[in-house]
C-alpha positions in Angstrom: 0.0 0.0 0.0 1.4 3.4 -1.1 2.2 6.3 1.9 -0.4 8.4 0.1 -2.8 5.9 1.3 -1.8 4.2 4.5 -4.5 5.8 7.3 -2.7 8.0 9.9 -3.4 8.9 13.2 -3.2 12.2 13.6 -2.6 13.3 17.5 -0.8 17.1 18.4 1.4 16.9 21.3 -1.2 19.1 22.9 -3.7 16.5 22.8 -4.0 13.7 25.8 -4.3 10.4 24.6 -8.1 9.4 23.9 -10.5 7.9 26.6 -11.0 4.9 24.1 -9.6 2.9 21.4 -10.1 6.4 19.1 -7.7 8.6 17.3 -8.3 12.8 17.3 -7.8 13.3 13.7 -7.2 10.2 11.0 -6.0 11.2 7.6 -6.0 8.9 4.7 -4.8 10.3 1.5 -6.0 14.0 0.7 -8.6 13.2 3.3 -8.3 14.3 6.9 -11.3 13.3 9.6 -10.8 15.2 12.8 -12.9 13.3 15.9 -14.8 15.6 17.8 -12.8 18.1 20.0 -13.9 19.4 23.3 -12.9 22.7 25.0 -9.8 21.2 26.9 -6.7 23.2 27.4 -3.6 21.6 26.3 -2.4 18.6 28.0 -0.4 18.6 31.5 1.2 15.5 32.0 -0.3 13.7 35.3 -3.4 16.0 35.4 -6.9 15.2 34.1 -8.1 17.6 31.6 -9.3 20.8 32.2 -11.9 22.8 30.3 -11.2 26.2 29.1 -13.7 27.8 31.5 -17.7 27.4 32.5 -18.5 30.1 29.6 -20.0 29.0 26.3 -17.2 31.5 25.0 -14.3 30.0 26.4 -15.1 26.5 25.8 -15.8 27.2 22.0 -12.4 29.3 21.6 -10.7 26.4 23.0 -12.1 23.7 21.0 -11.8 25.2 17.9 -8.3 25.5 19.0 -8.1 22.3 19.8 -9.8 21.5 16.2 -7.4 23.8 14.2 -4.1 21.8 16.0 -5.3 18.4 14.7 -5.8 20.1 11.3 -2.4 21.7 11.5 -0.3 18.2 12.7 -2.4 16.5 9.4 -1.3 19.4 7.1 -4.2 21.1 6.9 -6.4 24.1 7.3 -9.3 25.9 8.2 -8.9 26.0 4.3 -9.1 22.8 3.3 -12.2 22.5 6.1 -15.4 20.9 4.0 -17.5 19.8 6.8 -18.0 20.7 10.3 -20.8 19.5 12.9 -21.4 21.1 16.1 -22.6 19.6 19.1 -23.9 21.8 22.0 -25.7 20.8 25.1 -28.2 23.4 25.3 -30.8 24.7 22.6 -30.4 28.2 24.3 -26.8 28.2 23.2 -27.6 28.2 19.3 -27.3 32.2 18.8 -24.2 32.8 20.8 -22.4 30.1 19.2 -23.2 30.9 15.8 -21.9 34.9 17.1 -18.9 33.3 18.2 -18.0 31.2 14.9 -18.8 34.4 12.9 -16.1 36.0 14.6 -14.1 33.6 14.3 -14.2 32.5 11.2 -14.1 36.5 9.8 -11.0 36.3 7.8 -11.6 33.2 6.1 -10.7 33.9 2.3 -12.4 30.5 0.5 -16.3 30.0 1.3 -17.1 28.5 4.4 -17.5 25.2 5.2 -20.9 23.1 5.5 -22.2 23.1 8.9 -24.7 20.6 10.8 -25.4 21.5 14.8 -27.2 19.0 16.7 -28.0 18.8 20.4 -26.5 16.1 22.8 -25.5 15.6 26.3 -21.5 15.6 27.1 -19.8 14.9 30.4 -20.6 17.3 33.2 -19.3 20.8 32.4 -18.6 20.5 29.0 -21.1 22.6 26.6 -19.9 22.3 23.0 -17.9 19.7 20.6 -16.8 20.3 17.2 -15.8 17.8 14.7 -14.1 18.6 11.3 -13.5 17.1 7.4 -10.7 18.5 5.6 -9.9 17.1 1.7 -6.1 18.6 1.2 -4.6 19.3 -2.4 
């Protein structure tokens, strides 16, 4: 089987290792699958994870921080992003999440990506995931 071809995991050193059998990002050719990304800061060896803060706004910075280092250790981009899904946890966080992606996707030069938001429960204190699809080259 060619390189081009072989599936990678993709994990950034600021990433802990996965709660399962799981890898953050997988990339297999120009394709690159990033798992769902929670607002964790980066990893402290010995110390269980840490969200960003208890705001909807801190947690979203953070994951899509989190998101943009898997995309970055696969070689991409917010760029190359096709697909993205949002999870929140509350249906009264839907405005100030999609006020919060605005800004932060401002400066984005190509056309944005898809987007699908659905509503799910996460562990205790954690209020938003993000998973991404990149296609590089």
């Amino acid at each position: 089987m060619s390189d081009k071809l072989r599936k990678t995991a993709i994990t950034p050193a600021t990433h802990t290792a996965p709660p399962a059998k799981f890898s953050h990002g997988v990339r297999k050719g120009n394709i690159l699958q990033v798992a769902g990304q929670v607002g964790f800061l980066p990893a402290v060896e010995g110390q269980a994870p840490t969200p960003a803060g208890p705001s909807l706004r801190e947690q979203t910075l953070q994951t899509l921080v989190n998101v943009a280092a898997v995309l970055e250790e696969g070689g991409a981009s917010w760029e190359d992003v096709v697909m993205m899904r949002v999870y929140l946890t509350d249906t009264a966080h839907y405005a100030e999440l999609n006020a919060i992606y605005n800004d932060y996707f401002a400066e984005l030069k190509e056309a944005p990506s898809a987007r699908t938001t659905v509503y799910v429960g996460l562990p205790a204190g954690l209020l938003v995931e993000i998973d991404a699809l990149a296609v590089l080259g």
